[in-house]
Each structure stands twice: as structure tokens, then as C-alpha cells.
C-alpha positions as CSV (number, residue, x, y, z in Angstrom):
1,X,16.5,31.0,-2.0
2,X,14.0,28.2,-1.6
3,X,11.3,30.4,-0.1
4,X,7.6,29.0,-0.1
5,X,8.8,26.2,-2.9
6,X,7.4,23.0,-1.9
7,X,7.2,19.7,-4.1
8,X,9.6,17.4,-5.9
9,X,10.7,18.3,-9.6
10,X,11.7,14.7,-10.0
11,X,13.2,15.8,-13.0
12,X,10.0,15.3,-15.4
13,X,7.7,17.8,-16.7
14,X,4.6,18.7,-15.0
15,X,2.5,16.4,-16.8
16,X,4.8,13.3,-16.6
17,X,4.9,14.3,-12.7
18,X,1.8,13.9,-11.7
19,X,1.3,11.0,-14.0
20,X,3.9,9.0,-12.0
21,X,3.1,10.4,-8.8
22,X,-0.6,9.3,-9.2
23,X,0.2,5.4,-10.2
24,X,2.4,5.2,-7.6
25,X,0.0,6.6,-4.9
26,X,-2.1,4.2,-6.3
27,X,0.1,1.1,-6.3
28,X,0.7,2.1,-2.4
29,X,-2.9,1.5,-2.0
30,X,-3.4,-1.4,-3.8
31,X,-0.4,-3.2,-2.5
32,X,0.4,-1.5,0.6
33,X,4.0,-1.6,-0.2
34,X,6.1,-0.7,-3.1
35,X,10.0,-0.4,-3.8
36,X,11.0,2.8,-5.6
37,X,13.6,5.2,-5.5
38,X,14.1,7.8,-2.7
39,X,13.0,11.1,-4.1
40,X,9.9,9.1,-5.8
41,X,9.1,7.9,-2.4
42,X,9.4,10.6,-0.9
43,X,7.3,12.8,-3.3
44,X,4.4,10.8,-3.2
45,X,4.2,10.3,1.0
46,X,2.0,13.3,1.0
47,X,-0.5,12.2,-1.4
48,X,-0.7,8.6,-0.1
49,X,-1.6,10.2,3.5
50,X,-3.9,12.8,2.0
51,X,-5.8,10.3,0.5
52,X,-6.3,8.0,3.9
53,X,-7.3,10.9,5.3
54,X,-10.1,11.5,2.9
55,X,-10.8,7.5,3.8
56,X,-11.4,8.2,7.1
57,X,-14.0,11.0,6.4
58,X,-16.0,8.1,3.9
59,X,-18.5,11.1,2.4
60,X,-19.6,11.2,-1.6
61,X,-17.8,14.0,-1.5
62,X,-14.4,12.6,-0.3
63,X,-15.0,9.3,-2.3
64,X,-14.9,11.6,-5.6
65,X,-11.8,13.2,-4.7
66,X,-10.0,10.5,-4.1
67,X,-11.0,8.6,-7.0
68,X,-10.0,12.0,-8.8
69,X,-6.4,11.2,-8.2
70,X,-6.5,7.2,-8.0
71,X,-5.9,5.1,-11.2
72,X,-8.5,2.4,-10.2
73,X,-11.6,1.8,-9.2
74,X,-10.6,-1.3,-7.0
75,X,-8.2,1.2,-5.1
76,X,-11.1,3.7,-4.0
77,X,-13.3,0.9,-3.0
78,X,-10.3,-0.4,-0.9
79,X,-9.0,2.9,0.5
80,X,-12.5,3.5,2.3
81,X,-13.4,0.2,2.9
82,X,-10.0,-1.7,4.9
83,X,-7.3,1.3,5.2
84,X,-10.1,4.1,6.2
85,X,-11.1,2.0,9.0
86,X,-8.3,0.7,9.8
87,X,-6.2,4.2,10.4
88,X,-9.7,5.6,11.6
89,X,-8.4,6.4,15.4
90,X,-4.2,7.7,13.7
91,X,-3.6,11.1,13.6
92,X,-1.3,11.0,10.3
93,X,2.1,9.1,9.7
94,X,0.6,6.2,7.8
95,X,3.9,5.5,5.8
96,X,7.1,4.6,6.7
97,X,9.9,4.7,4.1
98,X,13.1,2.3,4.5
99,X,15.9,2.6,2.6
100,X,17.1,-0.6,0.8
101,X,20.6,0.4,-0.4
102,X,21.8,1.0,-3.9
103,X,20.1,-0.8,-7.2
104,X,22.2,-3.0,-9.3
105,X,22.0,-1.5,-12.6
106,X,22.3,2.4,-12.2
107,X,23.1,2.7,-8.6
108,X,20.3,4.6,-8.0
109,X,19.7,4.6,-3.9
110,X,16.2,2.3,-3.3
111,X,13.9,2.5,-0.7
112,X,10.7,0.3,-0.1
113,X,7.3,2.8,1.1
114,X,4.2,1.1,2.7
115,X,1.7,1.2,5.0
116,X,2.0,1.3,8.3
117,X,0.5,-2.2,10.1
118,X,0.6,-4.0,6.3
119,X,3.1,-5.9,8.2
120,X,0.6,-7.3,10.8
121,X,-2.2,-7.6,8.4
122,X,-0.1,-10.0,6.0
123,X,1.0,-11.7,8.8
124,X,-1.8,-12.7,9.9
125,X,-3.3,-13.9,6.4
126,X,0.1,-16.3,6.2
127,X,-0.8,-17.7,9.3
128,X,-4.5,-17.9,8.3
129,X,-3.5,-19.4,5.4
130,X,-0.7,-22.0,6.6
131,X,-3.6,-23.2,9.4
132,X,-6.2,-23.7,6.4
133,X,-3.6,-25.6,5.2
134,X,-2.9,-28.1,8.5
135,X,-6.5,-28.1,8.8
136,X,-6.9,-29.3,5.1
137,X,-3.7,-32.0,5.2
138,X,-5.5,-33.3,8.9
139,X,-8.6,-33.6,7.1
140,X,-7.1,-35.8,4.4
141,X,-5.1,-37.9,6.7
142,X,-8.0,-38.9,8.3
143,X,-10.2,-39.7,5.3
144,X,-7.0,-41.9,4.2
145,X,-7.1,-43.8,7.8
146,X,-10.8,-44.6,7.1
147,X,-10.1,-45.9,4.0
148,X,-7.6,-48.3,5.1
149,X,-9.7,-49.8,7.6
150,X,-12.8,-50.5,5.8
């Protein structure tokens, strides 16, 4: 009977566990999307939320508990200052887990974890960036056009 047994084994020892479950919680952060394996996504969806909950708090306190469990500094200082505000008015289910199909070498069943709304943010930096980019190539053309006619 599986009565009051919570967690994922993940077939590592205690140690090696939490090791793995705190980089990846930490590369969630950081990169607001990661591709893993099923169970290892799915074990570390409760610590990725817990944390943007602390975010949203934004205390001393909360701050050093959270940087308790992350690998980085540049991860804290991220977690409270883009995703706490930014899941400030969400009451939990910042993640979304797809599944990707099997991987190549072992078979082993894939599935991609991020952030909910990293899709709109990096969105709209590509588009930021591609307009920086007309704006730049306008600029240009038009300094060549002088050019030509002096």
C-alpha cells in the first residue's frame, strides 16, 4: 500500500536526488524551459512552483529560502525580480509539461517542462529583436542613398 508516500525515487539515492532535482529546478528558472525525461519532470514541478511562490512573497526571508535550494545566484535574483511579478496575480499552475515522444538513444519517453507565458515573453523579444533589426538595415540604406548623392 502506497499510504502517505509522496515523492519520486527516480531511482538515485537520497543525496543524488535532491542534487538533480535542485539543478533542474534551477535550469527551469534560468531558462524557462528545459527537455528531460518524464518522471524527472514531473518530480521537480513541485519545487519549481514552490519556489515562484516564495517569488511572489519577495521578503529576506523568502529570498533565503529560495536561494537555499537554487544553484545560482543569477536564478534568485531572476525568480523575484521577472517571474515573481510576472505570476504575481496566478494562483499556482505555473508549469506545463508536454510530452515529446521517445529519445533516440535509450527510448526513454521525453517531455519539455517550462513556464507558463515563456512562450509570449520570447515572442515578443524575437519580434523586438527582428524590428531592431529593420530599423538598423533602414538606417543603413539611407546613409548609403546620401552617400551616392553627394
Amino acid at each position: 500500500m502506497r499510504h502517505r508516500v509522496a515523492g519520486f525515487k527516480l531511482k538515485r539515492p537520497v543525496d543524488a536526488r535532491d542534487a538533480l532535482l535542485r539543478n533542474l529546478a534551477t535550469s527551469v528558472i534560468e531558462q524557462e524551459r528545459i527537455v528531460t525525461t518524464v518522471p524527472k519532470a514531473k518530480a521537480v514541478r513541485p519545487l519549481v512552483e514552490k519556489m515562484i511562490t516564495l517569488a511572489k512573497q519577495d521578503t529576506l526571508h523568502s529570498r533565503r529560502q529560495a536561494a537555499a535550494v537554487l544553484r545560482t545566484p543569477g536564478s534568485v535574483k531572476k525568480l523575484f525580480d521577472t517571474l515573481g511579478t510576472r505570476f504575481g496575480q496566478r494562483n499556482g499552475g505555473y508549469t506545463r509539461i508536454t510530452r515529446l515522444g521517445p529519445r533516440k538513444g535509450d527510448g526513454a519517453e521525453q517531455a519539455m517542462i517550462e513556464l507558463v507565458g515563456s512562450e509570449l515573453v520570447k515572442r515578443a523579444a524575437d519580434r523586438a529583436k527582428r524590428r531592431e533589426e529593420r530599423l538598423k538595415a533602414q538606417r543603413e540604406g539611407r546613409e548609403g542613398e546620401e552617400e551616392t548623392k553627394e
